[in-house]
C-alpha positions in Angstrom: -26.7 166.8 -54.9 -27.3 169.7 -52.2 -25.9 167.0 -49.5 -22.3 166.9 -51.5 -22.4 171.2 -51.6 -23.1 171.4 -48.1 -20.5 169.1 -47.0 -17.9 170.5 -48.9 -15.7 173.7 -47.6 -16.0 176.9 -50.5 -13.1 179.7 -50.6 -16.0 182.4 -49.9 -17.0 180.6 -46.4 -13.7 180.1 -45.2 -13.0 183.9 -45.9 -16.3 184.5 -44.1 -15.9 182.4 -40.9 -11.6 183.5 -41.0 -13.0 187.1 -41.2 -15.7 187.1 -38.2 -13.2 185.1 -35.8 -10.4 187.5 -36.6 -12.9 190.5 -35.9 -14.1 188.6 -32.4 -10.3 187.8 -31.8 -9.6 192.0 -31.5 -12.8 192.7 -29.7 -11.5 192.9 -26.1 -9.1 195.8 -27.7 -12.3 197.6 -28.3 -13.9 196.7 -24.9 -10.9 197.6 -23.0 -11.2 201.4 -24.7 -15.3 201.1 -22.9 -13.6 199.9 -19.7 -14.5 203.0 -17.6 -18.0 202.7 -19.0 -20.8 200.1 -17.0 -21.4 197.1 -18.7 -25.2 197.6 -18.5 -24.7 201.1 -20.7 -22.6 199.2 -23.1 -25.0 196.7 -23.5 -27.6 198.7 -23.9 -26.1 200.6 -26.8 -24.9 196.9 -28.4 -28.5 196.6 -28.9 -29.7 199.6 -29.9 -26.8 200.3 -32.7 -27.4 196.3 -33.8 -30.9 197.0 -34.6 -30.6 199.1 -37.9 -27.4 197.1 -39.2 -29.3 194.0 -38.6 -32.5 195.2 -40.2 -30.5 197.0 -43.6 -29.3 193.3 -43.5 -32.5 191.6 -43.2 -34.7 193.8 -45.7 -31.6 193.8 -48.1 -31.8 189.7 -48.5 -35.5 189.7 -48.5 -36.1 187.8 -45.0 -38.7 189.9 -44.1 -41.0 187.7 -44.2 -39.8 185.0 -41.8 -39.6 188.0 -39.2 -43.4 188.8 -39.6 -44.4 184.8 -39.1 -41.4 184.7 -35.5 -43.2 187.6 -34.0 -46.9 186.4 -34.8 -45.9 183.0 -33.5 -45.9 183.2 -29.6 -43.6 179.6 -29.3 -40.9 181.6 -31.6 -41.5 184.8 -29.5 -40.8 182.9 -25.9 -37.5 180.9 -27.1 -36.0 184.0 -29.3 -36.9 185.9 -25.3 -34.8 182.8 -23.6 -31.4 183.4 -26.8 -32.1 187.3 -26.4 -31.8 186.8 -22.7 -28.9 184.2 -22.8 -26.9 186.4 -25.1 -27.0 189.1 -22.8 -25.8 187.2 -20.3 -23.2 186.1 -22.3 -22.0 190.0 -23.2 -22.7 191.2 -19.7 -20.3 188.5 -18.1 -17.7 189.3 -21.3 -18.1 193.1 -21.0 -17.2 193.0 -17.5 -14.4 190.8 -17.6 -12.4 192.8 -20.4 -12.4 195.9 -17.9 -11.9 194.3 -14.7 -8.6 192.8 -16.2 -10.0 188.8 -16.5 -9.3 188.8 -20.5 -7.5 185.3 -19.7 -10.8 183.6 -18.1 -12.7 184.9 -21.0 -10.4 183.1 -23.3 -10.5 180.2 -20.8 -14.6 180.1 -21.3 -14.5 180.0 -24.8 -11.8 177.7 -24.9 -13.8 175.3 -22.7 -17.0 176.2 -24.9 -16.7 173.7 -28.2 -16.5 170.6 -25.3 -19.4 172.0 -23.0 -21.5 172.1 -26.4 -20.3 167.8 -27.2 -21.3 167.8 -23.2 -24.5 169.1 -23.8 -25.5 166.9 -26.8 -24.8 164.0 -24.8 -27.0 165.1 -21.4 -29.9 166.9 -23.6 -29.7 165.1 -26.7 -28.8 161.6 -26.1 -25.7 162.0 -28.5 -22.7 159.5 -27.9 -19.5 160.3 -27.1 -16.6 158.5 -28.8 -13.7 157.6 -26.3 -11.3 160.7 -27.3 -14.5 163.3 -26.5 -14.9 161.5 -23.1 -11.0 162.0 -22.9 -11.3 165.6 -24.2 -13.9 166.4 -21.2 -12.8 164.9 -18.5 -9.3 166.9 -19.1 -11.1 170.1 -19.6 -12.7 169.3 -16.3 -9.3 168.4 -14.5 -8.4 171.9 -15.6 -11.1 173.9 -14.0 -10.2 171.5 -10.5 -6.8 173.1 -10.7 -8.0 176.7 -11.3 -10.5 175.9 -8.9 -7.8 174.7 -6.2 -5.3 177.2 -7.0 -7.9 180.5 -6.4 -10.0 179.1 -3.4 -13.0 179.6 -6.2 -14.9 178.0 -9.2 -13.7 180.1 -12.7 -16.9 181.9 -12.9 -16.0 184.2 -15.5 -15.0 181.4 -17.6 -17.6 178.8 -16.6 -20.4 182.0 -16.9 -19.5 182.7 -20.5 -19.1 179.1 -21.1 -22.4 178.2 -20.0 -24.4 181.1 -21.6 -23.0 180.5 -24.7 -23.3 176.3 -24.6 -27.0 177.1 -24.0 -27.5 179.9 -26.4 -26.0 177.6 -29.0 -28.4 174.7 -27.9 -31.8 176.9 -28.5 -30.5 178.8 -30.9 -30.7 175.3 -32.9 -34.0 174.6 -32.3 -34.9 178.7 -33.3 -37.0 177.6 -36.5 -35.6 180.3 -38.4 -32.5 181.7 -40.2 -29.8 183.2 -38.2 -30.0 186.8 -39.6 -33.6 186.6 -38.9 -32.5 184.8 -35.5 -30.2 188.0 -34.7 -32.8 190.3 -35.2 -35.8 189.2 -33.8 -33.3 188.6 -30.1 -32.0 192.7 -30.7 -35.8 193.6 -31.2 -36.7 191.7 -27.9 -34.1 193.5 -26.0 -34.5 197.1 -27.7 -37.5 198.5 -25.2 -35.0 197.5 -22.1 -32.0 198.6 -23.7 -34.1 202.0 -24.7 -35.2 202.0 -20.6 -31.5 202.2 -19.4 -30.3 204.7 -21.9 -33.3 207.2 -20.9 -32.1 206.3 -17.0 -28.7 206.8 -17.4 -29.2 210.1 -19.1 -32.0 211.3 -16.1 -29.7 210.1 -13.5 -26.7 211.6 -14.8 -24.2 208.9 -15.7 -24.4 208.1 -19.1 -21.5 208.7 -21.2 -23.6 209.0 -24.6 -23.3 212.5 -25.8 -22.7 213.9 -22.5 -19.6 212.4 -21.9 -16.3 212.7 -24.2 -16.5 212.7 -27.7 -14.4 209.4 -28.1 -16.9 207.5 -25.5 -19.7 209.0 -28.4 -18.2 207.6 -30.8 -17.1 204.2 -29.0 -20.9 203.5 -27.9 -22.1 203.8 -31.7 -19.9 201.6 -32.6 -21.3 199.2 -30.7 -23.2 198.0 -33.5 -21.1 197.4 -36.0 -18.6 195.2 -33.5 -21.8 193.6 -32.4 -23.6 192.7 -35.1 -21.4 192.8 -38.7 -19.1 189.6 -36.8 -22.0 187.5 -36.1 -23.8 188.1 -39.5 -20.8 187.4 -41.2 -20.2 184.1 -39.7 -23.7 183.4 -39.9 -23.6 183.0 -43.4 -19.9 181.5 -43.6 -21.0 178.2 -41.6 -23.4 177.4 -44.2 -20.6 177.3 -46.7 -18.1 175.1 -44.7 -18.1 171.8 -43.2 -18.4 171.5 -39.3 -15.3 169.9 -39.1 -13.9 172.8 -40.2 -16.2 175.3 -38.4 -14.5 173.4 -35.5 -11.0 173.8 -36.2 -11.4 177.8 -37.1 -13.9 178.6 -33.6 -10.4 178.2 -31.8 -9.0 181.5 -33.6 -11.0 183.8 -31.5 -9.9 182.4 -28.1 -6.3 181.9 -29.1 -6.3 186.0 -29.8 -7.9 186.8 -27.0 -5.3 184.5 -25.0 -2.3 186.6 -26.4 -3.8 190.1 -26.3 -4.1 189.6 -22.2 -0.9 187.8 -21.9 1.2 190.6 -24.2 -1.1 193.8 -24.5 -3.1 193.6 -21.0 -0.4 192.3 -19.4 -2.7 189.9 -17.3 -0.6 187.5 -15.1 0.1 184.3 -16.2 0.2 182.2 -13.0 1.4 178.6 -12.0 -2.4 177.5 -12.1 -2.5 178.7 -15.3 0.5 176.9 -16.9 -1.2 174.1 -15.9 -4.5 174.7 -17.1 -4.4 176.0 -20.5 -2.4 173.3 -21.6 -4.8 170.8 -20.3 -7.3 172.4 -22.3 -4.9 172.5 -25.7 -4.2 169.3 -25.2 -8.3 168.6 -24.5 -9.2 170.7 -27.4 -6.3 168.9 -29.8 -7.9 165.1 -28.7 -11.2 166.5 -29.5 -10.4 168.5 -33.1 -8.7 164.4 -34.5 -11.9 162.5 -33.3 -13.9 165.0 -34.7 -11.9 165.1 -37.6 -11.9 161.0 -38.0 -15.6 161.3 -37.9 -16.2 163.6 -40.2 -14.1 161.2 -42.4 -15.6 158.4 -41.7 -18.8 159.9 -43.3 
């Protein structure tokens, strides 16, 4: 009987997971506004402003507990150290590329993301890939060879967030404990270096908390909230929807992100890039009806 609930899509989990990709879909808008600011100092104050929404959420659903166990278990406390560190990564290389004008790599990376993750289960995992997913990669790949021949250079913004994220995912998995739980114990990790930079930026003179305009004040706390409320929200919408769905809905994000360079940044959309973003659509459409016939199949 639970095996039928979880496999079945509810109303309140598709307006969970439709609600947190929507949010992640207008983040760069916010980014853009912390453009002048470093990525470290934003960062730094994603953290710090997670940690209290994060913990309201924990101690309001009674997960307490689980927390306590994580950090007096040192295995739990050395792979939630390797997610807090890939997740910063992940930000840093995002951060950056919303204010240096790369929006359209970013949404490139994430694009690329959903087939790095099938890649991974098949290196790491021993997981087999049906004939479309081998299809679906190896156009994905093609793409990157023409972005790759086209700038004289590998995507790195793309492939970086793309990589981060595919291996965040992966021990994120094997993180015996909730997500919510997951999300707080990685912001905890990181809060006494987050903590370090704030109190050097405001020695040295160049952070923009307080000091700086009252806008940037505001921007930086609401770090939190555009940090943590997404990811808590779809945290507890996957567990309500099948992953066949969960598949279909992760390309909401990227496809946002796509159009708010393209029409609000006004990123150029080059001959390389004609190219390669339909390679991946076309990668990403081969992948959703395999994925799709599986999940039928079941």
């Amino acid at each position: 009987m639970n095996t039928a609930v979880k496999n079945e899509d509810s109303l309140r989990g598709l307006g969970f997971a439709l609600t947190a990709y929507v949010l992640w879909g207008f983040l760069p808008i916010f980014m853009k506004a912390l453009a002048h600011i470093s990525p470290a100092e934003v960062i730094a104050h994603r953290v710090i402003w997670s940690l209290p929404i994060a913990g309201v959420v924990l101690w309001a659903t009674g997960r307490t507990g689980d927390l306590m166990v994580a950090l007096r278990t040192p295995k739990m406390l050395l792979m939630g150290a390797a997610t807090a560190a890939l997740i910063t990564i992940n930000w840093g290389i995002d951060v950056w590329a919303i204010g240096a004008g790369h929006a359209l790599d970013a949404a490139l990376g994430y694009y690329i993301n959903p087939l790095f993750s099938v890649f991974l289960g098949a290196m790491l995992l021993g997981e087999k890939l049906s004939l479309s997913q081998k299809w679906a990669i190896a156009l994905a790949a093609l793409a990157v060879i023409v972005l790759t021949l086209e700038a004289g250079k590998l995507p790195l913004v793309a492939l970086g967030l793309t990589i981060s994220w595919g291996a965040y995912a992966y021990l994120k998995k094997s993180l015996p404990i909730g997500p919510n739980q997951g999300f707080f114990l990685e912001i905890l990790i990181l809060t006494p270096f987050a903590l370090g930079y704030i109190l050097w930026a405001e020695i040295t003179g160049t952070s923009h908390f307080i000091a700086g305009s009252t806008s940037d004040t505001v921007l930086l706390l609401c770090c939190g909230l555009v940090t943590a409320v997404p990811l808590m929200i779809y945290a507890n919408g996957a567990k309500l929807l099948r992953l066949s769905t969960i598949g279909i809905l992760q390309y909401i994000a990227p496809t946002m992100i796509f159009l708010t360079a393209v029409f609000v940044f006004g990123e150029p959309f080059g001959t390389a890039r004609m190219i390669a973003f339909p390679m991946i659509w076309a990668a990403l459409v081969i992948y959703t009806a395999s994925m799709l016939r599986q999940a039928r199949g079941r």
